[in-house]
N, C-alpha and C positions, 0 to 999 in steps of 0.2 A: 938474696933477699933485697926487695926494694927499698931506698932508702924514702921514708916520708918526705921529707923537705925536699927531696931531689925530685920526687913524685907531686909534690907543688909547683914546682917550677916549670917541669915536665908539662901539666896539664895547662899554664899559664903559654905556655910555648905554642901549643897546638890553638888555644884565640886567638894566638898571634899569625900562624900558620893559616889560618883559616883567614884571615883577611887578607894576608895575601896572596894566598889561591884568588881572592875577589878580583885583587887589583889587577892583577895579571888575566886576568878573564872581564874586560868589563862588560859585553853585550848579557853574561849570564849576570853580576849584579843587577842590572836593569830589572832583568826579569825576575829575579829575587826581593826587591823591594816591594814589589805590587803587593801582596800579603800585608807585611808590616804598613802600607798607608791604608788600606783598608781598614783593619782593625785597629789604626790611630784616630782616623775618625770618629767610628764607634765610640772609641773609649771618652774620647774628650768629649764630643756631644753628651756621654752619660755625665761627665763629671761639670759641663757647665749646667746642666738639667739640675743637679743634687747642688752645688753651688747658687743656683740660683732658687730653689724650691725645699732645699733640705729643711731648712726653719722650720717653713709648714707643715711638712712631713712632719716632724719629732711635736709639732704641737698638737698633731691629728693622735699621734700616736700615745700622748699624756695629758688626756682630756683631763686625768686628777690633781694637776698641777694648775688649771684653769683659775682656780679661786685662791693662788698662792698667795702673799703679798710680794711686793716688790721689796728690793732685787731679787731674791728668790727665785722669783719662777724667771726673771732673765737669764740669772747665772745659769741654774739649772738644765732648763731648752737650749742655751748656747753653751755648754758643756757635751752636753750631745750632740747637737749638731757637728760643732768640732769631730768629736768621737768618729760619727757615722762619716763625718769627710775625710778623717787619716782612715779609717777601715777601709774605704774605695779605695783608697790612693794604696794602700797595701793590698786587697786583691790587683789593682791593676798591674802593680807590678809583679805579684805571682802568677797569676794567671794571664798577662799580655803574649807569654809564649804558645802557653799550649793555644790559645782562640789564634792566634796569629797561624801557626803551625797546622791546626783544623784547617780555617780561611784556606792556608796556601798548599794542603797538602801536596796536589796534582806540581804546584812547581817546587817545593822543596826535595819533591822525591822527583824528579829529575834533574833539581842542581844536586842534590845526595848522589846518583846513578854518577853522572860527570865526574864529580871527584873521583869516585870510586874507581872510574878508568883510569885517570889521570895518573891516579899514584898506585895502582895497581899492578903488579910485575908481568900480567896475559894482558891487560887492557882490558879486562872486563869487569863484570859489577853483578853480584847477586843479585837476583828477582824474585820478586815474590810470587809469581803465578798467580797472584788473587784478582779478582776484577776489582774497576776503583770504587763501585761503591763499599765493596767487601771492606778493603783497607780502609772509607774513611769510618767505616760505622765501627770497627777495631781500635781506629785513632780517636776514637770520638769517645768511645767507652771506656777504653785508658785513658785520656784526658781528665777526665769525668772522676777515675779513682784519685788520680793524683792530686786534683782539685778538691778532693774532700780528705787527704793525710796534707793539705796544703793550710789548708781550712783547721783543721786539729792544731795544728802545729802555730797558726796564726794567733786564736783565741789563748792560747795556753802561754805565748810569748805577749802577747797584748797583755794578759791576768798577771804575769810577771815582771812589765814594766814598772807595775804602781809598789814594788818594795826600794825599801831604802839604799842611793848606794848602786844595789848590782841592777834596778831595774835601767840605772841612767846609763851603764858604763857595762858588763858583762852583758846584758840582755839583747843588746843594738845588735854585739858580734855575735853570735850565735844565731839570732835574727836572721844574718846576712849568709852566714854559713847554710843554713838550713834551706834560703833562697836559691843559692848558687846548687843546690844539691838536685833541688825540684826543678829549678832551671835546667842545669845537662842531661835529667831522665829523660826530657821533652824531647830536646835537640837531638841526644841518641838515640833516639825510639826511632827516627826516620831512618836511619839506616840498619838499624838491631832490629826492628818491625819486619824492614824487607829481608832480614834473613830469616824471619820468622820463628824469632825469640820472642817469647811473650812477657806480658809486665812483670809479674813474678821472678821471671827468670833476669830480666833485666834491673831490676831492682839489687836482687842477688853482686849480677855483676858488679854494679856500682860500688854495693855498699864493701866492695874485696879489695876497691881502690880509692876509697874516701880521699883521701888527700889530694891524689888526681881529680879527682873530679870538684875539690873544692878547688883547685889549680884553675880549671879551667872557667866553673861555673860563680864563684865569689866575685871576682874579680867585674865577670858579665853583669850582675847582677847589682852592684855598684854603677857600673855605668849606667843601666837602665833606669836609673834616679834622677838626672838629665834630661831631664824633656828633650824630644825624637831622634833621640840618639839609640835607644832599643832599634828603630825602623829602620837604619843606616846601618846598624851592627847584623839586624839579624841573618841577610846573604851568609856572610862570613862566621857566625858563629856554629851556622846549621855544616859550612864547609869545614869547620875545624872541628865540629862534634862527631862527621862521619870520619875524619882522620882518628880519631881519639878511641873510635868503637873498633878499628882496626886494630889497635893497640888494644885495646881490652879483649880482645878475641885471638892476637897474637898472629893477625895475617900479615902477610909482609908489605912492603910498600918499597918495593927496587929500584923506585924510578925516584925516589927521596935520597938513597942511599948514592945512587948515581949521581945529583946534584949535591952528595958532599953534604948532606944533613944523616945524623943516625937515628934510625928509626927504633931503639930499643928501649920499653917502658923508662928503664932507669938514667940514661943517657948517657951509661960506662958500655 
């Protein structure tokens, strides 16, 4: 039996793993970053747009507040505005993986393939036989589910911020938990897609090794609070999420065991 705490550490190990498969490859970083600045543009451009236009918005959208008196209808419209700006700033960081992962599928699923040899005991790497538009409109439509139990899970910890106590102090963690969970479905889909496990079935997986996967995805998920440092991370986390799906699938990786690391979920 797996020990939990041993299986946090475990999955904490494999972020780590995965960034250094980066360093040691760096012409495939290069090309792993292209995704994540793409969709760093995006996102900021959306958040100087709301930043700088929110106001208006929330006042187009509470014409009934129009005839408020003062301070009232300030507090009020800037109470929401606030609002509708930490709600962006929370989809950006649940959802900066999967549009990033969308964006970069064609190069994650060949830096995913690479690992795959690398630590592989034939040197080879599943395929999924699909053509690429097949795969993206699959990644697009699993994105798409995940982004709406992301979306669930957001409103219902936002609703639970405003209690006394556990909204300031239990509610952030599990927040973050919940993050890092949706965060490694993402990262594992590129390699668990190309074996052609579907979301259902991959979700399953996950939820068999929670602690693993808080290991590995908590931690990620923290960092991506850090302004562009998601962008920088994400080569590496996509390299340690296709290590991880080995592990969760129980293929070997001989070429890890040869350099004197143990490849076994528990690490006895």
């Amino acid at each position: 039996m797996v020990c939990p705490m041993r299986d946090l550490g475990t999955g904490f190990g494999y972020l780590l793993k995965g960034q250094r498969w980066m360093a040691r490859h760096g012409r495939q970083y290069g090309f792993g970053l292209i995704p994540g600045l793409i969709t760093l543009v995006l996102y900021v451009a959306v958040l100087v747009a709301l930043a700088m236009w929110g106001g208006d918005f929330v006042s187009w959208a509470t014409p009934f507040a129009d005839d408020w008196s003062s301070p009232w209808q300030g507090l009020f419209r800037g109470f929401l505005t606030a609002v509708l700006f930490v709600l962006a700033l929370l989809l950006s960081v649940l959802t900066f993986t999967a549009v990033t992962l969308l964006i970069g599928q064609p190069f994650y699923e060949t830096l995913s393939e690479k690992v795959d040899r690398d630590v592989s005991p034939d040197g080879t790497a599943p395929e999924s036989g699909l053509p690429l538009w097949r795969e993206l409109w699959i990644s697009a439509r699993d994105s798409l589910r995940i982004l709406v139990r992301a979306l669930l899970w957001g409103v219902l910890l936002f609703a639970l911020g405003f209690l006394p106590f556990i909204g300031q102090t239990v509610i952030p963690v599990i927040g973050f938990f919940v993050t890092g969970f949706f965060l490694t479905e993402e990262l594992t889909a590129v390699a668990l897609q190309r074996r052609g496990i579907d979301l259902r079935a991959r979700l399953t997986l996950l939820r068999s090794r929670k602690t693993l996967i808080w290991g590995f995805g908590t931690p990620l998920g923290l960092s991506f609070l850090i302004p562009f440092v998601a962008v920088f991370l994400m080569p590496g986390a996509v390299a340690g999420a296709t290590m991880m799906a080995r592990d969760l699938l129980g293929e070997e990786t001989e070429r890890e065991l040869q350099e004197g690391e143990d490849p076994s979920p528990s690490g006895v």
